[in-house]
C-alpha positions in Angstrom: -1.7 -22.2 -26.9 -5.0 -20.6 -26.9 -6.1 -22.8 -24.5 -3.0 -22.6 -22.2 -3.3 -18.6 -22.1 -7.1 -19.4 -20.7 -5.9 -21.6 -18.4 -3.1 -18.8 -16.9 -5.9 -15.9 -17.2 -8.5 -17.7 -15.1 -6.1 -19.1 -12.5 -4.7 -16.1 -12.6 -8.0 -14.1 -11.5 -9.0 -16.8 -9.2 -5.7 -16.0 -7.3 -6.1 -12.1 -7.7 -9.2 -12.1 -6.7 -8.8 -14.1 -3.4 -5.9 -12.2 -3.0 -7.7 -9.0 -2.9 -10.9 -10.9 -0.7 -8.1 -11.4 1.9 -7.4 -8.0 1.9 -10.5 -7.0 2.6 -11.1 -9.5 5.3 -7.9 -8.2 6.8 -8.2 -4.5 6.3 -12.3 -4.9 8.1 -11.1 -6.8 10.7 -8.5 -4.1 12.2 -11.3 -1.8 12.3 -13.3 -0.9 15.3 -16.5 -2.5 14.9 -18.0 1.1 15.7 -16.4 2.4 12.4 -18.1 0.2 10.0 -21.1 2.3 9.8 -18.8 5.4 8.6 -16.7 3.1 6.4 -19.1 1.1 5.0 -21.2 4.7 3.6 -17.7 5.8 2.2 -17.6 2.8 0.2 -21.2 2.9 -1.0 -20.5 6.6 -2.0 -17.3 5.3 -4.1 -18.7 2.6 -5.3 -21.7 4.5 -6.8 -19.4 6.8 -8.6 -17.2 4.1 -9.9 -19.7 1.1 -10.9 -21.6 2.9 -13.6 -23.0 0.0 -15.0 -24.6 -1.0 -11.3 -25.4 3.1 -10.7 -27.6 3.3 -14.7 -29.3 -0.3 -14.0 -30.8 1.2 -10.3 -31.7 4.3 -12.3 -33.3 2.4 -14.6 -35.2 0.4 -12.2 -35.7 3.1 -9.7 -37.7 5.5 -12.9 -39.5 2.5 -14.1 -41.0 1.3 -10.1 -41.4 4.9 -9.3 -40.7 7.1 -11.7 -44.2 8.7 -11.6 -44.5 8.8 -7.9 -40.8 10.7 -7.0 -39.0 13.7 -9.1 -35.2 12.8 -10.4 -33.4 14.5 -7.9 -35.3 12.2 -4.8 -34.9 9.1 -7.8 -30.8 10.0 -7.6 -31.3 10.7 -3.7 -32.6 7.1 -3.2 -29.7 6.0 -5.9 -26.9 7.0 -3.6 -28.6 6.2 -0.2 -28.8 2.1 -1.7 -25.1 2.4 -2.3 -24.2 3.8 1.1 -26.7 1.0 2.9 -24.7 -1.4 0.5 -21.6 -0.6 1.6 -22.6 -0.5 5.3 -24.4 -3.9 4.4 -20.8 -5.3 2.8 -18.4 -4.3 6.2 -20.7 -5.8 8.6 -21.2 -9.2 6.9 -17.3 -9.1 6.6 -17.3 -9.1 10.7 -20.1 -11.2 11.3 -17.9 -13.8 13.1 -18.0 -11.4 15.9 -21.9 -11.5 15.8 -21.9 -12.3 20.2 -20.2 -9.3 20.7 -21.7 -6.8 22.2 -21.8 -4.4 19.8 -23.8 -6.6 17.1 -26.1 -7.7 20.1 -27.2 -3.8 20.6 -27.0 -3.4 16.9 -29.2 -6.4 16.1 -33.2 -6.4 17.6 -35.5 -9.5 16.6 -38.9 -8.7 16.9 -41.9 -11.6 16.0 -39.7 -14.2 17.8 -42.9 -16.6 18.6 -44.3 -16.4 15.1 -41.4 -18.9 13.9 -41.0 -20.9 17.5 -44.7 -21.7 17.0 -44.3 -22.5 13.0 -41.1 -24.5 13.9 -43.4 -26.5 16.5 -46.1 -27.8 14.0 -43.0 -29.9 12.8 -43.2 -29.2 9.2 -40.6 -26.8 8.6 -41.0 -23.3 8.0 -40.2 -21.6 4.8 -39.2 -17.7 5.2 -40.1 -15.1 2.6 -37.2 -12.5 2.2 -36.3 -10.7 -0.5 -32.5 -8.4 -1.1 -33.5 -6.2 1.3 -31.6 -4.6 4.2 -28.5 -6.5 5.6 -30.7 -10.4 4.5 -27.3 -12.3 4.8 -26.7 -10.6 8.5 -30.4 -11.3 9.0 -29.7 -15.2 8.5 -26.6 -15.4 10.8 -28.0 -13.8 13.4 -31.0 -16.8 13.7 -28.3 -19.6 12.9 -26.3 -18.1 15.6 -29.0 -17.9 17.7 -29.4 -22.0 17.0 -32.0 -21.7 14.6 -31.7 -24.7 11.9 -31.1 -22.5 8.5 -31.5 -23.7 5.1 -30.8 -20.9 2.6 -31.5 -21.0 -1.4 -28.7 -19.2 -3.2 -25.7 -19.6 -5.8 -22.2 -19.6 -4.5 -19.2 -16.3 -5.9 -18.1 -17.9 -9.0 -14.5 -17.5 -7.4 -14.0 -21.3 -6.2 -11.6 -20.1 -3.0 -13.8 -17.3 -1.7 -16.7 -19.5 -2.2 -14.7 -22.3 0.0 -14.0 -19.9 2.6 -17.9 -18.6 2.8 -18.7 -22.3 2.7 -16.3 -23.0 5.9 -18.3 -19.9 7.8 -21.1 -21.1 7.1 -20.6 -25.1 8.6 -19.2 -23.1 11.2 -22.6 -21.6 12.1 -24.3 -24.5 10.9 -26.0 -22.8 8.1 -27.2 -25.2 5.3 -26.4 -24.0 1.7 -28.8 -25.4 -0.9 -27.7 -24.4 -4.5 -29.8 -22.9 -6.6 -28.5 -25.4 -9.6 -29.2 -27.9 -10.7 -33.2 -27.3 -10.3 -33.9 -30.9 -9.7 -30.9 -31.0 -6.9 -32.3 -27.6 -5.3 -36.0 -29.0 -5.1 -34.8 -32.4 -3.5 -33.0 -30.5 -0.6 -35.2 -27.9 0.0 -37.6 -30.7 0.5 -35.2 -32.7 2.7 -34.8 -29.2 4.4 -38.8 -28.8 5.4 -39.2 -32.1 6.3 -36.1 -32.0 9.2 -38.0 -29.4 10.3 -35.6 -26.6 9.0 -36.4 -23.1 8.1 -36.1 -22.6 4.4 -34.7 -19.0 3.5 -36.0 -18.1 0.2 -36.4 -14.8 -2.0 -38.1 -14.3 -5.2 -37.4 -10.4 -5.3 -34.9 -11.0 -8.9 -35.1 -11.7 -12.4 -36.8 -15.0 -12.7 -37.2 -17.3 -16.2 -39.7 -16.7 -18.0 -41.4 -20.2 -17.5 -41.8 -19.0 -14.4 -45.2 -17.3 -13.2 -45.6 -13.5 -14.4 -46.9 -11.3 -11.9 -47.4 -7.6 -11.0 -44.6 -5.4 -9.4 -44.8 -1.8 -9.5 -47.3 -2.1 -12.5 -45.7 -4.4 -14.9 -45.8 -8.1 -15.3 -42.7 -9.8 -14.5 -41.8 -13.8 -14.4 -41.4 -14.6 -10.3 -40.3 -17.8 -8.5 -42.8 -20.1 -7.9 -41.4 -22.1 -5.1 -42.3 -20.9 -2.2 -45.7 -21.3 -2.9 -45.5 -25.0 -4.8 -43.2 -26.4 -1.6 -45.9 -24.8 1.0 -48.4 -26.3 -0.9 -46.7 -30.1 -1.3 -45.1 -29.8 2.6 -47.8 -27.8 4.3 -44.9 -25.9 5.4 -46.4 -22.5 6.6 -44.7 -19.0 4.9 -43.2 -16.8 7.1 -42.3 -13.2 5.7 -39.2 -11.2 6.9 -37.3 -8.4 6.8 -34.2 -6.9 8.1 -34.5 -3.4 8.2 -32.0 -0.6 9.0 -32.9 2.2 11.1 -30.5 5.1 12.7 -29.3 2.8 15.2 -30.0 -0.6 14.4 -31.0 -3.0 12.4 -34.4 -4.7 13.0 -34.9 -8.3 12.3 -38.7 -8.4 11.8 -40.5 -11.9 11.7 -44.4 -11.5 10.6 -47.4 -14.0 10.8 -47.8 -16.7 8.9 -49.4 -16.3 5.3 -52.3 -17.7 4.6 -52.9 -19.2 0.8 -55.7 -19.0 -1.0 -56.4 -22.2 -1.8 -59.4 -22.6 -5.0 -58.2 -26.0 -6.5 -57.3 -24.8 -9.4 -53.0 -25.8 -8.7 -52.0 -23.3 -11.5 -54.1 -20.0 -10.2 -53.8 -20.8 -6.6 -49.6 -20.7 -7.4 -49.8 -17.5 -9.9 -52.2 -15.7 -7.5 -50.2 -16.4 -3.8 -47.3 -15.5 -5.5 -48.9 -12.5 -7.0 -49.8 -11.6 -3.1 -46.2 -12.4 -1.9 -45.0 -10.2 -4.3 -46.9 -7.4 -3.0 -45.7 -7.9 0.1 -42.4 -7.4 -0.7 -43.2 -4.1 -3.0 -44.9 -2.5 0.3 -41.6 -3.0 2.2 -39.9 -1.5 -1.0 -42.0 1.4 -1.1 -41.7 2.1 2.5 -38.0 2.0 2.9 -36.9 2.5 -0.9 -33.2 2.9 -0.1 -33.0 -0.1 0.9 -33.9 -2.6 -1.3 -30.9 -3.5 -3.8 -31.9 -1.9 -6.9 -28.3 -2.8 -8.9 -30.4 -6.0 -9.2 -32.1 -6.1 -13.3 -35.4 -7.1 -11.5 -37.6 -5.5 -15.0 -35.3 -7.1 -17.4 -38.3 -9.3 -19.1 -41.0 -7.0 -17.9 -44.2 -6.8 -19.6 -46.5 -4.1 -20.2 -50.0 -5.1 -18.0 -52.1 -4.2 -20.6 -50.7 -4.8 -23.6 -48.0 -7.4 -22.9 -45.4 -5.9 -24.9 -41.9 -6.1 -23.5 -40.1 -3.3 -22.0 -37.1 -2.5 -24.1 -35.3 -2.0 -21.0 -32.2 -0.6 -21.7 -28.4 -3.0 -20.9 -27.0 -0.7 -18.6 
């Protein structure tokens, strides 16, 4: 019986919740694309009085990256702007079929073009740094749609229907998805992905294992993915960082120079310290455009102190 009543529950919120994503696909598409910028900061102002848990874990992680840089009231400011960007974030993904219209094609500059055209020609794939930043699922349509080959590293919703209607958009568009389990599974594609020549979107910007590498962000050690770094150094596939970020009137896509590793011979320092330099890389975007970066995420959930190495007791939201 026990079992039965399990079985009714979570068929039950797989339908509801698909239900409810169908709304929302409905209720977005009626709009104006004009609007989503005004409905999309509603939401995030909603949302960031409603999800308490999400609102006390960017708290958290906004007073512990730079808490002794900014006063509480600009720590709350920066709080409420990352919900509003969230929520502007959520109701233009939900329209990106309508990407060639115009209004996306104003909205949407690329800048740093012929860094990845003249990656993409050395013939070993290019692997692109990013990090949950900006619009970064907007950011990856817009270079599938504009016939890029995309392979992207991430973990399907857990709702199997939404997830097989994400999964349609994306054959569409001709994105690759490369799941991020199992590990074995993941490396084997991402390896097939670089060696077809593909770019390899990858972000190492969240809470990682802790048999992962620990490196520095915002003055504490925290684990990091190490596989940007160990497939650049197996593939010779260069690094590319990017960003997508939002400014009054649009969002800018930008594409930087390659990275160049540090290469000592030493396999286990020359990962730890490129991805320690990666990783600073994406803390100076962070610091520049705070609001921006997705700080609902529990990036310091194992972190370390530097100097000591004893864990922060970071509080469960």
């Amino acid at each position: 019986m026990d079992r039965r009543k399990s079985s009714l529950r979570k068929n039950f919120e797989v339908h509801s919740g698909y239900l409810l994503f169908k709304l929302w696909a409905f209720w977005v598409t009626h709009l104006s694309l004009e609007s989503l910028d005004f409905y999309g900061e509603k939401i995030g102002i909603i949302a960031h009085s409603l999800l308490r848990k999400r609102r006390r874990a960017a708290l958290n992680n906004l007073r512990l990256a730079l808490g002794k840089e900014k006063t509480e009231e600009e720590i709350e400011r920066i709080c409420r702007d990352c919900f509003k960007n969230i929520g502007k974030d959520m109701m233009e993904i939900s329209r990106c079929f309508d990407i060639e219209n115009s209004f996306f094609k104003t909205l949407l500059k690329l800048e740093g073009r012929d860094h990845l055209d003249h990656a993409l020609k050395e013939g070993k794939g290019v692997i692109a740094l990013t990090g949950h930043f900006g619009n970064f699922p907007l950011m990856n349509v817009q270079l599938a749609k504009e016939g890029y080959p995309i392979s992207i590293v991430a973990r399907d919703p857990e709702n199997p229907k939404v997830a097989k209607k994400i999964s349609s958009f994306r054959d569409a568009i001709g994105m690759e998805f490369i799941p991020d389990k199992p590990r074995s599974t993941c490396v084997s594609k991402c390896l097939k992905a670089l060696k077809n020549n593909r770019i390899l979107l990858m972000q190492i910007d969240q809470n990682a294992p802790s048999t992962e590498v620990w490196v520095d962000f915002f003055g504490y050690l925290v684990p990091t993915f190490k596989g940007p770094v160990i497939l650049s150094l197996r593939t010779g596939a260069p690094i590319i960082p990017m960003f997508i970020i939002r400014n009054p009137d649009f969002l800018q896509i930008t594409i930087y120079p390659p990275f160049k590793l540090n290469i000592t011979g030493d396999p286990q320092q020359d990962i730890t310290s490129n991805i320690a330099r990666l990783t600073k890389i994406i803390e100076a975007t962070i610091r520049e455009y705070p609001e921006q970066w997705w700080w609902i995420h529990r990036r310091f959930k194992r972190a370390r102190d530097p100097k000591t190495g004893e864990r922060l007791f970071h509080k469960r939201p």
